[in-house]
C-alpha positions, 0 to 999 in steps of 0.5 A: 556401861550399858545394862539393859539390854540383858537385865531389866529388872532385878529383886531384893530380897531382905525381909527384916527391918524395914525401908522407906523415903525417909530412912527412918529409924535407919540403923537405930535398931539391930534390925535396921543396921548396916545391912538396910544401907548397904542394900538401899545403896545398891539398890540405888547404884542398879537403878542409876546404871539403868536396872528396874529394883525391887527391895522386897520386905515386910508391911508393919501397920503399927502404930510405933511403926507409921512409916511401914504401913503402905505396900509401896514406897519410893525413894524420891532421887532413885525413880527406877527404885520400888520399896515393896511391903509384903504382909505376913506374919501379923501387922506388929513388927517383929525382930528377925529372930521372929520372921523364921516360920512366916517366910514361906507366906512372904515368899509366896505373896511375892510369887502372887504380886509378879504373877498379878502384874505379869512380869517377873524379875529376871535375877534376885539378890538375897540378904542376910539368912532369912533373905536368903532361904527365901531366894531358895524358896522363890528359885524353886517356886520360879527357877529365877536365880539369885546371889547371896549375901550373908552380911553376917553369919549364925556360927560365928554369933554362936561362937560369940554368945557361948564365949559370953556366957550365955547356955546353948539352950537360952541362945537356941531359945533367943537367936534360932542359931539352928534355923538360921544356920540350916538357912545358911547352908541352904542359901549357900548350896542354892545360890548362883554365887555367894558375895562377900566383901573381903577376902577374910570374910571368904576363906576365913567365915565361910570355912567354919564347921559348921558349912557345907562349903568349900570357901574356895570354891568358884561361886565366890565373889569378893566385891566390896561395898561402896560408901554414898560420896554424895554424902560422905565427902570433904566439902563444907557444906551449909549444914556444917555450920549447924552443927559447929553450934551443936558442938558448942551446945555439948561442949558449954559445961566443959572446961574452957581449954577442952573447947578447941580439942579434937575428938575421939569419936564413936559412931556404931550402933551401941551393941555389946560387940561393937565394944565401946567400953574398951574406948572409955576405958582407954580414954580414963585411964590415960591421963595424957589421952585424956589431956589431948583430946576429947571422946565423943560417942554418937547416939541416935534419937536419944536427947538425954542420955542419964535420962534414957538410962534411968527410965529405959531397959533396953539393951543400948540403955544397959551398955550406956549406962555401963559407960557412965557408970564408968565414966567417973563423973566426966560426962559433960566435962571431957566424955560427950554424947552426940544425937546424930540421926541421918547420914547428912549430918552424922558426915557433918559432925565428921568433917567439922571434927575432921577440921579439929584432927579428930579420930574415929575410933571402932574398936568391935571385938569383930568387923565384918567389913567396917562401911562406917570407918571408910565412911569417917575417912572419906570426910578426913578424920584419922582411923583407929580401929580393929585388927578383926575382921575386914578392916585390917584388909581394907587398911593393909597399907597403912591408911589407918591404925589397928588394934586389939580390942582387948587390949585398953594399953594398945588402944590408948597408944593407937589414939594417941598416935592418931591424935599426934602424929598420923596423916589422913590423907591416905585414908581419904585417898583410899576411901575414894576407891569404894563406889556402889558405883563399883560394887552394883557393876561388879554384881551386875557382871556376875547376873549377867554371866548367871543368864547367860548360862542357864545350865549353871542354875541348880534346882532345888531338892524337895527333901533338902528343902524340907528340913528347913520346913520341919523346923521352922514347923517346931517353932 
């Protein structure tokens, strides 16, 4: 499909986290998860179909932060791709939660690059809410449109702090759930269309009270992201080897007969929704799970996980050190930590487990899509994961096994059913079916209907506008 002769050149617009050649600290940190991939990938997908990107986000020049120092960057197998740093907001980094009030400078130095150099994008793709106010922002600036992808939404994360415990003050005061949802909303009104990835995330997220929109609403578009086949795929590759002896490495304390037994593997970032206690628990309390198999939680750039729980106040070191707590002394001997950093050899681990009859396990109280899952099942590991969100559409038909989060007894009779009796072959024939190949042509087809109907476009209202100003000013 022949791209160019209508779009040149298209901007995305992600302001948080960071991205550079080396993806580095890629999914390791809140701010850098499934949402950078997912946009790095597309982005990636667009230049290979012919379409000048590029991902807008932030200049850090900080010293724990190296990688995100200069104004530009490249990927060095993605030529048409351009990573460009804007600076605002001070040189430090700054989790999202603290980039609300800066977004107006951000989106006005990228006004000022484009009118430097003469050219402006013809199309801008707005990720996750602060992206998306500021595609807001740029259309009334320039009156270029954009789509908006949300990744994730603020009133279902309200409801899930509430539910947790936490005081609507101290969620106010923590995650600005009332800036975000107002950039929700606005985002959304303004958007040229709204992507999702499933259909649950349209009718079910988008219908929440506290959107202005109708999920039924035509600017819609369910396009489902994709996985990097180059990567993620069946075919050994040299680096397997490698990690067979890193394996071994984690396996020399175990018992001899839990040498050759499959795996239980974790791999989501370790965040208190992503539950992998649930998993833990199951696995403990299941003599006969327990028996056949061994559980495998994959960490990144953590070397020694009792080290890092007992010097480190993190977040990620409070859940693990839930787990070994919980672990009644099987760390080392049936429950294992993997330090896996990149893509590459996180699709090694899986296909040197795949060979054992291994599972991938995801138990999150909620997955909006579950990208890692389809990634697991392209290189042949078994799938049990949650009933939440977009997994249960995207394993409608049996390719996997579903569960519920809450529910350890329901958990440990789904493991075992994957260890003893599923056949991965479906899932790996659906795993086949997600390309960003896909997914950048059925974006570029919905850009394309956009500039061909330039009546289509909404300008923005001031006054509506403004009372995102008006509280991002109190912040």
């Amino acid at each position: 499909m022949s791209t160019t002769n209508t779009i040149k050149k298209v901007a995305f617009f992600n302001p948080q986290g960071n991205f550079d050649k080396d993806d580095s600290h890629l999914t390791e940190h809140p701010d850098f998860g499934g949402q950078l991939v997912y946009v790095k990938e597309l982005a990636k997908a667009f230049g290979e179909l012919g379409v000048e990107v590029d991902i807008i986000t932030r200049q850090i020049i900080d010293k724990d932060w190296p990688e995100f120092a200069e104004p530009f960057d490249y990927y060095p197998d993605a030529p048409n791709v351009r990573i460009v740093r804007i600076p605002f907001g001070g040189d430090k980094f700054l989790c999202k939660e603290d980039l609300w009030k800066y977004l107006p400078d951000y989106v006005d130095k990228i006004y000022e690059l484009y009118k430097s150099e003469g050219r402006f994008p013809d199309f801008v793709t707005t990720h996750y809410a602060d992206g998306g106010i500021s595609g807001v922002m740029f259309l009334k600036k320039t009156g270029i449109p954009f789509s908006f992808t949300a990744h994730s939404l603020g009133a279902w994360k309200l409801e899930k702090v509430l539910e947790s415990g936490m005081s609507r003050e101290d969620a106010e005061r923590k995650y600005k759930f009332t800036v975000r949802i107002t950039a929700e909303n606005l985002s959304m009104h303004y958007a040229s269309f709204i992507v999702c990835s499933t259909n649950q995330e349209r009718y079910e997220q988008y219908s929440h009270r506290l959107y202005e929109i109708d999920p039924y609403d035509d600017k819609f578009k369910v396009i489902p992201p994709g996985i990097n086949h180059k990567i993620f795929n069946q075919e050994p590759k040299p680096e397997d080897k490698q990690m067979e002896e890193y394996i071994e490495q984690l396996l020399v304390k175990a018992p001899i007969k839990r040498h050759r037994l499959p795996f239980i593997i974790m791999s989501s970032r370790i965040d208190r929704k992503k539950n992998h206690i649930a998993v833990v628990k199951a696995f403990l309390q299941n003599e006969h799970l327990k028996d056949r198999a061994n559980l495998l939680i994959v960490v990144r750039g953590i070397n020694n996980v009792l080290e890092y729980v007992n010097t480190e106040k993190t977040e990620e070191a409070i859940i693990l050190k839930e787990i070994v707590e919980s672990s009644d002394n099987e760390i080392g001997k049936s429950i294992f930590f993997a330090n896996v950093s990149n893509q590459r050899h996180l699709a090694s681990l899986y296909r040197v487990a795949a060979a054992r009859g291994s599972v991938f396990a995801l138990p999150a109280l909620y997955e909006p899509f579950g990208l890692a899952v389809v990634e697991a099942a392209a290189c042949g590991l078994k799938i049990v994961v949650t009933k939440n969100g977009g997994p249960a559409e995207i394993f409608s038909h049996g390719e996997g096994l579903l569960i519920d989060p809450s529910n350890i007894n329901d958990i440990a009779t789904k493991l075992l059913l994957a260890l003893e009796k599923f056949d991965c072959r479906k899932s790996v024939e659906l795993a086949k079916k997600f390309s960003w190949e896909n997914t950048a042509l059925a974006y570029l087809e919905n850009i394309k209907h956009v500039l061909a109907n330039p009546d289509s476009i909404v300008s923005v209202d001031e006054q509506r506008l403004k009372k995102f100003y008006d509280l991002i000013n109190t912040l």
